[in-house]
C-alpha positions in Angstrom: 29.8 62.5 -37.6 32.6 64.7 -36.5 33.0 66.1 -33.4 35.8 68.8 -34.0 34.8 72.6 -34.1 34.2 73.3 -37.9 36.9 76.4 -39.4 35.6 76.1 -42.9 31.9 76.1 -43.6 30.7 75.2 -47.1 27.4 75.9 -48.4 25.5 73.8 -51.4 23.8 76.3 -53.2 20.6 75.2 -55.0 17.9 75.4 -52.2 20.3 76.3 -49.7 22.0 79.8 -51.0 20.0 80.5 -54.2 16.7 79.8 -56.0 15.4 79.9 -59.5 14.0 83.6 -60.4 11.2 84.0 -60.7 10.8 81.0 -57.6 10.0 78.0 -59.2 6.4 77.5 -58.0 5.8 80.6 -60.5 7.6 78.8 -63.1 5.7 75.5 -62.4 2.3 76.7 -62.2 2.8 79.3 -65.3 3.9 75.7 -67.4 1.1 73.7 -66.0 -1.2 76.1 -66.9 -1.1 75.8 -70.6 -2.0 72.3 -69.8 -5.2 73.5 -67.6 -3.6 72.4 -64.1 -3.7 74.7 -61.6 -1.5 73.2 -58.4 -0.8 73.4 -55.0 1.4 75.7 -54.2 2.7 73.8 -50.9 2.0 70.5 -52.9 5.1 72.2 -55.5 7.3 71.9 -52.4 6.4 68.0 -51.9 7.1 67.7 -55.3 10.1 68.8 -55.3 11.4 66.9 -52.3 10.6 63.8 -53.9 11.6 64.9 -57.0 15.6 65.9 -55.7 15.6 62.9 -53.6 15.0 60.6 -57.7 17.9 63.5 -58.8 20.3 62.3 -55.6 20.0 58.6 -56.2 20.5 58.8 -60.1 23.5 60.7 -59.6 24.6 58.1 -56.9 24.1 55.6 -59.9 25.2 57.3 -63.6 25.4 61.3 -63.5 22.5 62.7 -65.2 25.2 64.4 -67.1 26.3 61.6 -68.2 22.7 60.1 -69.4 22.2 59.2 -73.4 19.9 62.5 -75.0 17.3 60.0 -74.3 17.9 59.0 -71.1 17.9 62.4 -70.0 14.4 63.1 -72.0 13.1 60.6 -69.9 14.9 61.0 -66.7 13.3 65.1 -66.6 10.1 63.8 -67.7 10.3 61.4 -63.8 10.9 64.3 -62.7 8.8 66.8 -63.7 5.8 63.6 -62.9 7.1 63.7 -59.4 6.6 67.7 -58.9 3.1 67.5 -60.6 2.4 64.4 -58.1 2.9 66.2 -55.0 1.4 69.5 -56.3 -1.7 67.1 -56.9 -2.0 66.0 -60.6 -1.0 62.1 -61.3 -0.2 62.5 -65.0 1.8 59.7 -67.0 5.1 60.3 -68.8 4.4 61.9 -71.9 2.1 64.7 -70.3 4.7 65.3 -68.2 8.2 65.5 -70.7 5.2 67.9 -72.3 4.8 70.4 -69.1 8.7 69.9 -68.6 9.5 71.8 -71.9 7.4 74.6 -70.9 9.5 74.6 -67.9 12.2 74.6 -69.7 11.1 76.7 -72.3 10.3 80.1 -69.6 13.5 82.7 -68.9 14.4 82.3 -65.4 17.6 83.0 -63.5 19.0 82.6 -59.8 18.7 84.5 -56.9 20.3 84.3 -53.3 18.2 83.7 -50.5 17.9 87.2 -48.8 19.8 86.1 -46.0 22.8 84.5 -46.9 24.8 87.7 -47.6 24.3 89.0 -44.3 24.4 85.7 -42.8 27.7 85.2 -44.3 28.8 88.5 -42.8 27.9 87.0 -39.4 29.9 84.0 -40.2 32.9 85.9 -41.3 33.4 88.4 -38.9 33.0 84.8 -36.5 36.4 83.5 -38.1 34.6 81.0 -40.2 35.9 80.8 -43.9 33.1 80.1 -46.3 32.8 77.9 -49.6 30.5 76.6 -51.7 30.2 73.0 -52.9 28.0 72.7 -56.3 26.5 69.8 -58.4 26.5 73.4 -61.2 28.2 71.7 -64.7 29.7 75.1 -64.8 33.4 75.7 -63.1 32.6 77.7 -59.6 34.2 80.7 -60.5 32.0 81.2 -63.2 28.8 80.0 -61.1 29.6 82.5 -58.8 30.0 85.3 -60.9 26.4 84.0 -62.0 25.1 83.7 -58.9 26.4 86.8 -57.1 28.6 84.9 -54.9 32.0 85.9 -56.4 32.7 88.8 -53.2 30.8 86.2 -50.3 32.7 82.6 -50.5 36.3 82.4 -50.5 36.3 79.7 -53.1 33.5 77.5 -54.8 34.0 73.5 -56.2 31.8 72.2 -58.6 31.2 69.3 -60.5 32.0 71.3 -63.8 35.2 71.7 -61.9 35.8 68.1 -60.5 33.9 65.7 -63.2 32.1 64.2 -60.0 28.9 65.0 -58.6 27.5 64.7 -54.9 27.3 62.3 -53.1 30.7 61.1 -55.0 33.0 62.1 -51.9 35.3 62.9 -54.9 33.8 66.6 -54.6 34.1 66.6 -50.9 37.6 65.9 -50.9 38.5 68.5 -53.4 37.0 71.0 -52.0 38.9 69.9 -48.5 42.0 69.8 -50.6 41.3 73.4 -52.2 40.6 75.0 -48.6 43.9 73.2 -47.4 41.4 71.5 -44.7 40.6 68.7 -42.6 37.8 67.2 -43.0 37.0 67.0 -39.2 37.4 70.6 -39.6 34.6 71.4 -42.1 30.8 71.5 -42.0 28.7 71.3 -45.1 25.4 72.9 -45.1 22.5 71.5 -47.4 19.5 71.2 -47.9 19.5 67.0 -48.9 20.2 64.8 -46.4 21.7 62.0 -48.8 23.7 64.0 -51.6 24.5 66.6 -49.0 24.9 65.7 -45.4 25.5 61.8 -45.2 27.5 62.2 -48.3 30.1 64.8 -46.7 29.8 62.9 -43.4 31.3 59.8 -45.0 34.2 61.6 -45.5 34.5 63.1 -42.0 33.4 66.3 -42.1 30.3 67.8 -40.1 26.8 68.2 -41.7 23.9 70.4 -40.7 20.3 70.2 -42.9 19.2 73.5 -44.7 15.4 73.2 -44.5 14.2 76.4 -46.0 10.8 74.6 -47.2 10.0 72.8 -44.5 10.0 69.6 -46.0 11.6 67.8 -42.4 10.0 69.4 -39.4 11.2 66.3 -37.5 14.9 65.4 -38.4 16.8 65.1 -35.8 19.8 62.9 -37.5 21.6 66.8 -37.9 21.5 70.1 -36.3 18.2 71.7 -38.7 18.7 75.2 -39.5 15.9 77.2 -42.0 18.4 80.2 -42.8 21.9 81.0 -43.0 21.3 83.4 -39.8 20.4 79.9 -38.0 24.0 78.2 -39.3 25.8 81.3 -37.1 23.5 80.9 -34.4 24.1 76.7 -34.4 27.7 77.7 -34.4 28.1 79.8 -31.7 26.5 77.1 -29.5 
């Protein structure tokens, strides 16, 4: 890991910046429900963890982007089994491509976390830039028009931008490039420990875990913040 003082501090955004609106345990258990399943709620969260860490290694492998129609039908239906796993309902993979299109079927957009717009203040008026770094398929400008970053992050690199998704350190070292960085000088904030914060460590820079859900009470590998308030405070340390 590196030692050096960070300058530039970038963010990943899904689960560490934003979430889906209306928060995906609403949009699980409203899908699940046409099936008669009613889960648990916590048991979502465990889902998901597992189900991001499958997302992480197949994008390690072959980019779900890049995944036949087919291969993608079946990849989301994994992953909508894992979710339903940890929210207690074993179901095999044709229940669960089934509950995945009502997932998919729901309106939902994004929202930031209530603290990150204030937190970023903090970090700003510290003398930290901030970015974002973004598995999005969409370019960053455009995600963070979306997302309601555009006036909060100096710049945003995503893999609509970059044809590479995290872990590829291809991303990492664009968004370096972008900032006109060091890596030694750069933290990346997320909220997986693979895709996010080994990931940008093999490249140099520092890493620090956004656990907003709780899902790794006892990982000590990286500094563990649970808000973007607790990134300012870790940095003033």
């Amino acid at each position: 890991m590196a030692t050096s003082k960070p300058e530039i501090i970038f963010f990943d955004v899904y689960g560490t910046l934003a979430e889906f609106d209306p928060p995906r345990e609403r949009i699980q258990e409203a899908a699940a429900a046409q099936f008669d399943m009613e889960l648990d709620r916590d048991g979502i969260d465990r889902g998901y963890l597992e189900a991001d860490h499958f997302m992480a290694e197949q994008n390690s492998t072959s980019p779900v982007r890049l995944l036949s129609p087919q291969d993608q039908k079946t990849f989301f239906a994994r992953y909508e089994q894992l979710v339903l796993a940890g929210a207690g309902h074993e179901v095999d993979l044709e229940m669960a491509a089934r509950v995945w299109a009502k997932v998919r079927s729901q309106e939902y957009g994004w929202a930031l976390f209530d603290d990150v717009v204030p937190g970023f203040k903090q970090l700003r008026a510290s003398g930290f830039r901030v970015a974002a770094i973004s598995n999005m398929p969409m370019p960053g400008d455009e995600m963070c028009d979306a997302i309601g970053l555009t006036d909060h992050v100096e710049y945003a690199v995503t893999s609509g931008d970059v044809g590479a998704e995290k872990p590829d350190p291809m991303i990492f070292r664009a968004a370096l490039e972008r900032g006109g960085i060091d890596a030694a000088k750069a933290m990346m904030v997320g909220d997986s420990i693979s895709s996010d914060l080994r990931a940008a460590e093999g490249v140099g820079m520092n890493a620090a875990l956004m656990d907003r859900y709780n899902n790794h009470p006892r990982h000590d590998e990286h500094p563990r913040v649970t808000d973007v308030y607790g990134v300012a405070e870790l940095l003033r340390q």
